[in-house]
C-alpha positions as CSV (number, residue, x, y, z in Angstrom):
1,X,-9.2,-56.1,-21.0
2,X,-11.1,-52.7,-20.9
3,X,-14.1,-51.7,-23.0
4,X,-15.9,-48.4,-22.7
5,X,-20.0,-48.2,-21.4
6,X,-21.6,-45.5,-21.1
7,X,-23.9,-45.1,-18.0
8,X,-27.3,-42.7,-18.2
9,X,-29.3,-41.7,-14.4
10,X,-32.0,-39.7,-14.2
11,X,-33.4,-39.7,-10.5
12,X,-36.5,-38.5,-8.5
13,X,-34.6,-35.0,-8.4
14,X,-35.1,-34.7,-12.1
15,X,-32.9,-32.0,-12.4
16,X,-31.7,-33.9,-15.5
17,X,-29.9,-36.5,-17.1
18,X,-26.0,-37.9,-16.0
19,X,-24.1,-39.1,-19.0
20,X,-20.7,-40.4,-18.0
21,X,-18.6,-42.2,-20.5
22,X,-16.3,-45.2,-18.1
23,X,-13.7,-47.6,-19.0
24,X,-14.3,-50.7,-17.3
25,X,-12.3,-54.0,-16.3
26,X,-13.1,-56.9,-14.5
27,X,-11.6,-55.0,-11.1
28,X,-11.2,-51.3,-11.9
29,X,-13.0,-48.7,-13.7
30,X,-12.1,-45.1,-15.1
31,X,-14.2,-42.1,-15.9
32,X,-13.3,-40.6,-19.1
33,X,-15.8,-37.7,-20.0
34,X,-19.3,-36.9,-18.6
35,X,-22.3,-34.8,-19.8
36,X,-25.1,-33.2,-17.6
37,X,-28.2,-32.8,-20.1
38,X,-31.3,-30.7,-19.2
39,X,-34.8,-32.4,-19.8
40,X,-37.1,-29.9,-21.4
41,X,-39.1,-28.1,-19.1
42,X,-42.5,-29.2,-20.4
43,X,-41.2,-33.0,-20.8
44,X,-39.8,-32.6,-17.3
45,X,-43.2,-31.0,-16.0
46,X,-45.2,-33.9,-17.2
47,X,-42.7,-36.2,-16.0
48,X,-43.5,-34.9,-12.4
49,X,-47.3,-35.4,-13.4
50,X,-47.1,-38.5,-14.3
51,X,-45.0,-39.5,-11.1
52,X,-47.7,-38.1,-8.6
53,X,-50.2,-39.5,-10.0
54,X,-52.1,-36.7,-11.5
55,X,-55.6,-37.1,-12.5
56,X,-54.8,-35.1,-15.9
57,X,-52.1,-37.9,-17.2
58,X,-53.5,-40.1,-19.3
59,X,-52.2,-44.0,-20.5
60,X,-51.5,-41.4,-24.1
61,X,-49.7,-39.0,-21.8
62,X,-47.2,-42.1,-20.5
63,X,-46.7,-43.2,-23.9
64,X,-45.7,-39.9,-25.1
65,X,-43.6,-39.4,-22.6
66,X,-41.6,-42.3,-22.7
67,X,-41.1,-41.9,-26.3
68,X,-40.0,-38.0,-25.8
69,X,-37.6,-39.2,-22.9
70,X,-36.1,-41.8,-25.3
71,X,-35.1,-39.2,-27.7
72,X,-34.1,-37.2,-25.2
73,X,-31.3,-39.7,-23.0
74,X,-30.5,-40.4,-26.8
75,X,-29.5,-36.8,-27.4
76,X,-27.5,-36.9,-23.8
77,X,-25.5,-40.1,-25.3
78,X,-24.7,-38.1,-28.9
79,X,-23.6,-35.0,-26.8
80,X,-21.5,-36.9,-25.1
81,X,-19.7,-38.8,-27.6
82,X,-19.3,-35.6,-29.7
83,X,-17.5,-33.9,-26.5
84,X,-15.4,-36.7,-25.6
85,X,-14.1,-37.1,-29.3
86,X,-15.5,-40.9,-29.3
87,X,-17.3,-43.0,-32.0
88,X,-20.3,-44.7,-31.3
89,X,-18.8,-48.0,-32.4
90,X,-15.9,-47.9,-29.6
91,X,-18.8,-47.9,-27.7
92,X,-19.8,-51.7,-26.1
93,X,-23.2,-50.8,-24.1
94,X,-25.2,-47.7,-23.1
95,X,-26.9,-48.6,-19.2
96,X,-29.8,-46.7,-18.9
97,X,-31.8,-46.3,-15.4
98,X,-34.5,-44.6,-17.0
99,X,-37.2,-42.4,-15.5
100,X,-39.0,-43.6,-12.9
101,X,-42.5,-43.3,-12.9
102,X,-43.8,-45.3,-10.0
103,X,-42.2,-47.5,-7.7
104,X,-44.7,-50.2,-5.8
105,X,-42.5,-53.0,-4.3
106,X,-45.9,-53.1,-1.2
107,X,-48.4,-53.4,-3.8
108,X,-50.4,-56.8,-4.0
109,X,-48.2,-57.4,-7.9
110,X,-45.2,-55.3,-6.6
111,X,-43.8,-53.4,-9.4
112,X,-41.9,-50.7,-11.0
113,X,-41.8,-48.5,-13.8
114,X,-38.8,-46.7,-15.2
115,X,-39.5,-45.2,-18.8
116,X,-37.2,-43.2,-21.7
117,X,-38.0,-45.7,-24.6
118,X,-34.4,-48.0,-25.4
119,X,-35.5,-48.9,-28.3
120,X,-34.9,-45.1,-29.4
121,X,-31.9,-45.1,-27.1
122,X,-30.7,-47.8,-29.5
123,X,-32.3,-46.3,-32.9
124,X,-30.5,-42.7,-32.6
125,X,-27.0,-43.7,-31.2
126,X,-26.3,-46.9,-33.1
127,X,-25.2,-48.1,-29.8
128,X,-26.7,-51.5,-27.9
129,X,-28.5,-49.8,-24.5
130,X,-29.7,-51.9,-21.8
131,X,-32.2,-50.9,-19.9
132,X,-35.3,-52.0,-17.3
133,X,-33.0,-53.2,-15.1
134,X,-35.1,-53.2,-11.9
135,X,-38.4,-55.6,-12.6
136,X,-36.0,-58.6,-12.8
137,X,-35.5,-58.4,-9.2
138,X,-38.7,-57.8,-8.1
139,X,-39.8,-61.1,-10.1
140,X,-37.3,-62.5,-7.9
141,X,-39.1,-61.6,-4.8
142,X,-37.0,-58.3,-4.7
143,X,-37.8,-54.3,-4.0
144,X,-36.3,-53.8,-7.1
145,X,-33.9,-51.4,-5.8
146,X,-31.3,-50.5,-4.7
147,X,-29.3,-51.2,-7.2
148,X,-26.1,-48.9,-6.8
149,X,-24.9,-51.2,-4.0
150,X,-23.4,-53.8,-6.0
151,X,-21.3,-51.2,-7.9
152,X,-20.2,-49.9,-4.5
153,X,-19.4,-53.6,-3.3
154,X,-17.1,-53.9,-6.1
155,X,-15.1,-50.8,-5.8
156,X,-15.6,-49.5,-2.8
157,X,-15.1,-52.0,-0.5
158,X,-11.9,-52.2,1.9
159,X,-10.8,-54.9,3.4
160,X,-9.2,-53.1,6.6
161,X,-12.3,-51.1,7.8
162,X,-15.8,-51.2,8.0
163,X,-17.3,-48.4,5.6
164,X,-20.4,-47.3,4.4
165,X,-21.1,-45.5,1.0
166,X,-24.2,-42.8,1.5
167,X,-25.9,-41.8,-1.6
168,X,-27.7,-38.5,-1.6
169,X,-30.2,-37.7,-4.7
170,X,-33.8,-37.1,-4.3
171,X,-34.3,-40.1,-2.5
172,X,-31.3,-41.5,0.4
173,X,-30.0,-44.9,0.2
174,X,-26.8,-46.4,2.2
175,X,-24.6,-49.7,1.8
176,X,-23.2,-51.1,4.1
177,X,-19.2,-52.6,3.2
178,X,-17.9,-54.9,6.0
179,X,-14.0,-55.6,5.9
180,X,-15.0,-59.2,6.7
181,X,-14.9,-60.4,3.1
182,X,-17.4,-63.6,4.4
183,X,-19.9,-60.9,5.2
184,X,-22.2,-60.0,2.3
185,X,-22.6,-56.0,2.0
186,X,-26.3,-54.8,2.8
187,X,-27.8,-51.7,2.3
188,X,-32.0,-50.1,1.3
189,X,-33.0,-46.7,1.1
190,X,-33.3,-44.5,4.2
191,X,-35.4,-41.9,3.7
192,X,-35.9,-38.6,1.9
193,X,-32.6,-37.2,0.7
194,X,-33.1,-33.9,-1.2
195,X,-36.4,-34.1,-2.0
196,X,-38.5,-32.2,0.2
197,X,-35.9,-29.8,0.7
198,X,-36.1,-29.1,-3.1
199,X,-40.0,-29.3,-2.8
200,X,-39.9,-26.7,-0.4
201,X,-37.7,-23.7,-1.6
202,X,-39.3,-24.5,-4.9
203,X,-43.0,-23.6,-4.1
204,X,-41.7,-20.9,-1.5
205,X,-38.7,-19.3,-3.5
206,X,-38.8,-21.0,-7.0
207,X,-35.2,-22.1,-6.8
208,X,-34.5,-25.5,-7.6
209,X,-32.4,-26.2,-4.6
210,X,-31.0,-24.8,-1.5
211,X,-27.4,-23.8,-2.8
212,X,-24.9,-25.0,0.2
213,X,-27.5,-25.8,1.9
214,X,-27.6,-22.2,2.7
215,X,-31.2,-21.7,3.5
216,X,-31.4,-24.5,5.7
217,X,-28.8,-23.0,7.6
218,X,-30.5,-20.1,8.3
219,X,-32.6,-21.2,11.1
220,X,-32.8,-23.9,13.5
221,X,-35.1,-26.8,13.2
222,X,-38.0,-27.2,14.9
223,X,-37.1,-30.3,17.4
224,X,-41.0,-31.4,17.1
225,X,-41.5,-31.0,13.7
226,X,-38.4,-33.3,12.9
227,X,-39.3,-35.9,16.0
228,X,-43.1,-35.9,13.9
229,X,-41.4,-36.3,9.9
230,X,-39.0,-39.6,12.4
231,X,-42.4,-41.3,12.8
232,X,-43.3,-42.0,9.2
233,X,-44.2,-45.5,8.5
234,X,-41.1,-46.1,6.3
235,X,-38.8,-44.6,8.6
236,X,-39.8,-47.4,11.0
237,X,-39.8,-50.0,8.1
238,X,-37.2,-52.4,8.7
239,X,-35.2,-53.1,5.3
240,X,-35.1,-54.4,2.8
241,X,-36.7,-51.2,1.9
242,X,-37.4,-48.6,-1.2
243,X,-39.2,-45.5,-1.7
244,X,-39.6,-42.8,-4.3
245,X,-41.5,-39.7,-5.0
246,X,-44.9,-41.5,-4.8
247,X,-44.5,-41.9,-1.0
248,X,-42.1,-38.3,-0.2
249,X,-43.6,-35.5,-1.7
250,X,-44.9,-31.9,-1.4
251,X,-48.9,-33.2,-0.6
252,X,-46.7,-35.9,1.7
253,X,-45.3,-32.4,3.4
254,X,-48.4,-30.5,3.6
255,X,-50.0,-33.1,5.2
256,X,-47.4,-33.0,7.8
257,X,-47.0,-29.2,8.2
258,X,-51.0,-29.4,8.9
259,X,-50.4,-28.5,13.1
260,X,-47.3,-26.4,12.1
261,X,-48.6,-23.5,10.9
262,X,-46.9,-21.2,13.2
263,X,-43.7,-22.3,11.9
264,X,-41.7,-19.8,9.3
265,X,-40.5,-21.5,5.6
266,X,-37.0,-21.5,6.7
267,X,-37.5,-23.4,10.0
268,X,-39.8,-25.7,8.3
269,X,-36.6,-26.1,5.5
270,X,-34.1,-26.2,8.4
271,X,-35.7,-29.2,9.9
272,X,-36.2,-30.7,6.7
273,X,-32.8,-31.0,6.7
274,X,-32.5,-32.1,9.8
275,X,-34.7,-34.8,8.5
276,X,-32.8,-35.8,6.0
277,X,-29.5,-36.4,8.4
278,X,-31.6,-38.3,11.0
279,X,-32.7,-41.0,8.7
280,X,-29.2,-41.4,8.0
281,X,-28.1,-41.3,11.3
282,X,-30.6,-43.9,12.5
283,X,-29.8,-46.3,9.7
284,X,-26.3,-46.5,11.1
285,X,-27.0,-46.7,14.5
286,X,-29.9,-49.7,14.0
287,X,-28.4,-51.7,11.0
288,X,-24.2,-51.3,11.0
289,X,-21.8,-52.7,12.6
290,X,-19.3,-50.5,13.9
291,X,-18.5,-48.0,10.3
292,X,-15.1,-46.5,10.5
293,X,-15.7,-44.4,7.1
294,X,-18.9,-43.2,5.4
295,X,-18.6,-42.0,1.7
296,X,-21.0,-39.6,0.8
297,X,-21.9,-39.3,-3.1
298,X,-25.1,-37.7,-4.9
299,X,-26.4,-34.6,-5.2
300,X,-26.5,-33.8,-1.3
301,X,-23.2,-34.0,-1.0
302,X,-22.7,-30.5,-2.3
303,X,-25.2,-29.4,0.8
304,X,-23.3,-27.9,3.5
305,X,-25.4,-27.6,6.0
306,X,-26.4,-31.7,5.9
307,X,-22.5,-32.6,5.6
308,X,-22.2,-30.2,8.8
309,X,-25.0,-32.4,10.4
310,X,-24.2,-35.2,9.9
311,X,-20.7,-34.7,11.1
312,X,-22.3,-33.7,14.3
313,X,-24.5,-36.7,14.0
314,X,-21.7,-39.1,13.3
315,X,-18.9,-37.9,15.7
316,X,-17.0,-41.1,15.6
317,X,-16.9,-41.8,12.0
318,X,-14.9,-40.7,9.2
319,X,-17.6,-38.5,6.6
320,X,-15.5,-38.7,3.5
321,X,-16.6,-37.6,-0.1
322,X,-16.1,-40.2,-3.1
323,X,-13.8,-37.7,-4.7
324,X,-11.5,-39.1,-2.5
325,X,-11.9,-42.4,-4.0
326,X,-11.3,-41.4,-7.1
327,X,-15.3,-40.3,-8.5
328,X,-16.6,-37.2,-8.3
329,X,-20.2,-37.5,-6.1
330,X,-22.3,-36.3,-9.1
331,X,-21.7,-39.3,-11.3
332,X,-21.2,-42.1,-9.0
333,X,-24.5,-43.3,-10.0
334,X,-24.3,-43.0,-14.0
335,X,-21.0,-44.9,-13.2
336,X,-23.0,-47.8,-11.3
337,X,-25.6,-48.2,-14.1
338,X,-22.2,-48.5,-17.1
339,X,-21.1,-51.0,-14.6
340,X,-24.7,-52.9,-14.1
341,X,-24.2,-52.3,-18.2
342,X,-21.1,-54.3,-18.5
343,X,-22.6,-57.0,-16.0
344,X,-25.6,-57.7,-18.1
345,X,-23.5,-57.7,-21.1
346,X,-21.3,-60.8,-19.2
347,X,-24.1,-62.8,-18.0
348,X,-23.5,-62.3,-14.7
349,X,-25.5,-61.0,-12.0
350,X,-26.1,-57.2,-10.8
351,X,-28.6,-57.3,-7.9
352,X,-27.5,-58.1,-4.1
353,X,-30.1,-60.2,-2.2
354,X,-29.2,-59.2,1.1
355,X,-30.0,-55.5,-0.2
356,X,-32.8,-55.8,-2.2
357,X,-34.5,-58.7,-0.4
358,X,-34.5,-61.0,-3.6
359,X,-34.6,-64.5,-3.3
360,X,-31.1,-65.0,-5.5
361,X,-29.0,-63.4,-8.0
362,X,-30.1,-62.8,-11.0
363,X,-28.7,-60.8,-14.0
364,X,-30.4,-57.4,-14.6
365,X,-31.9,-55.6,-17.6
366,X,-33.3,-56.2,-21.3
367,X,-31.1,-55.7,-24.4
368,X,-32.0,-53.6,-26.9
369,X,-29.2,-54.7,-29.9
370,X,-27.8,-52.5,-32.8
């Protein structure tokens, strides 16, 4: 039997918030209607505040925030269900990622904080929302994240090649999908993924992003520049591994750029590209066994230039875009989190040790009832 969730993702790009509306079974899912919703520019300006740290954000300024951002996935939910023609009470869960605010999984109390207030999400749709659904795996000894893998183990997976499934948002993570069904699936985040690249031609051309990746393609990158960005710490890290826009950021950037002032913007944004695609590229080559297809989802798919990389990158695999399988790349995520919804809802688990570095299974999330 199907029911329909409705999945909400707001990333470190924070270029808004992904509403998809899914009809999900035990072994299939289909996307019936989705809604991209802008976060107000002064909600979304503090949001970056609050994210980096700043000295001007107060415990006030968090609270507010996360009461704002409730109303505001709220809204995204409403807008939905009045596009797609659907009642709130055909509705069986909302999944909410959240915001995230700070991710620690190496502090002394690892933790993580994602924040658009469920209890709002709840109020003003009428709908049960689940949400938090990261801290449950760190108490479990987890990173917390990712989490998309398990969706991607359950619908991606083939069991007559070895695949992996990229996601590209502000932040990079991969899973790995053996066709050995004894193996477990694995997967952590690689690197940047748009990030810095949207960092950059924001401060230098106030765009939001690099349309086709066309700036990037401009130049060449600069071969030291890249080999010097290859040699950050979490780069190195050997997963289970997570990172956010606390670690990869535009002071993380400067800091790098510091001997590389004779480069121009769009070498520096070339190589930043080139960045992005070597993290992925050395994620494959040091943790998979031999991948016949990757599927490449997020934001970044859309980026030209990076697809074009890693092509040349990845000469003997298969770079395919989940579009072929059926989802669009843009709401691959939203769909995970209606999925981690409907797991929740069923008692049953939504984390993947072997990914997130959790001790066991556990089921994800806190419910926030009608």
């Amino acid at each position: 039997m199907a029911d329909l969730y409705i999945g909400l993702m707001s990333g470190t790009s924070l270029d808004g918030i992904d509403a998809a509306l899914v009809e999900l079974s035990n072994d299939s899912f289909k996307l019936i209607a989705t809604h991209h919703h802008t976060i107000p520019t002064e909600l979304c300006n503090t949001l970056k505040k609050l994210a980096l740290n700043d000295t001007e954000c107060s415990l006030d300024t968090l609270g507010e925030a996360d009461a704002e951002l409730g109303i505001v996935f709220a809204d995204a939910v409403n807008e939905l269900l009045k596009q797609s023609n659907t009642q709130a009470d055909d509705i069986t869960a909302i999944g909410s990622h959240g915001q995230t605010i700070r991710h620690r999984p190496d502090a002394r109390h690892p933790f993580t904080l994602q924040i658009a207030d469920a209890n709002k999400i709840t109020y003003f749709t009428g709908i049960t929302t689940i949400a938090d659904f990261r801290r449950r795996d760190m108490a479990a000894s987890g990173e917390g994240a990712p989490l998309a893998p398990a969706f991607h183990n359950a619908f991606f997976r083939s069991g007559t090649e070895n695949r992996a499934v990229i996601n590209i948002g502000g932040i990079s993570n991969i899973t790995f999908l053996p066709a050995d069904k004894n193996k477990p699936c694995s997967g952590f985040d690689t690197g940047p993924g748009n990030i810095l690249m949207d960092a950059w031609i924001q401060k230098n051309k106030n765009k939001n992003y690099d349309t086709d990746g066309q700036w990037a393609a401009s130049q060449q990158a600069d071969t030291k520049l890249v080999l010097q960005l290859m040699q950050d710490p979490f780069i190195l890290q050997a997963p289970p591994k997570s990172t956010g826009r606390e670690h990869y950021n535009l002071q993380w950037l400067n800091k790098q750029l510091e001997n590389f002032s004779e480069l121009s913007i769009d070498i520096i944004q070339a190589s930043l590209c080139a960045f992005t695609a070597q993290c992925i590229q050395l994620a494959i080559k040091n943790y998979a066994e031999k991948i016949s297809t990757v599927i490449i989802c997020g934001g970044g798919a859309h980026n030209i230039q990076l697809m074009n990389l890693l092509k040349k990158q990845l000469p003997d695999i298969n770079i395919k875009n989940s579009d072929d399988y059926g989802l669009h790349p843009d709401w691959v995520e939203a769909v995970a989190f209606a999925w981690l919804a409907k797991q929740t809802i069923n008692n049953k688990p939504g984390n993947l040790p072997e990914v997130t570095g959790a001790t066991e299974s556990v089921i994800l999330g806190s419910i926030f009832p009608v």
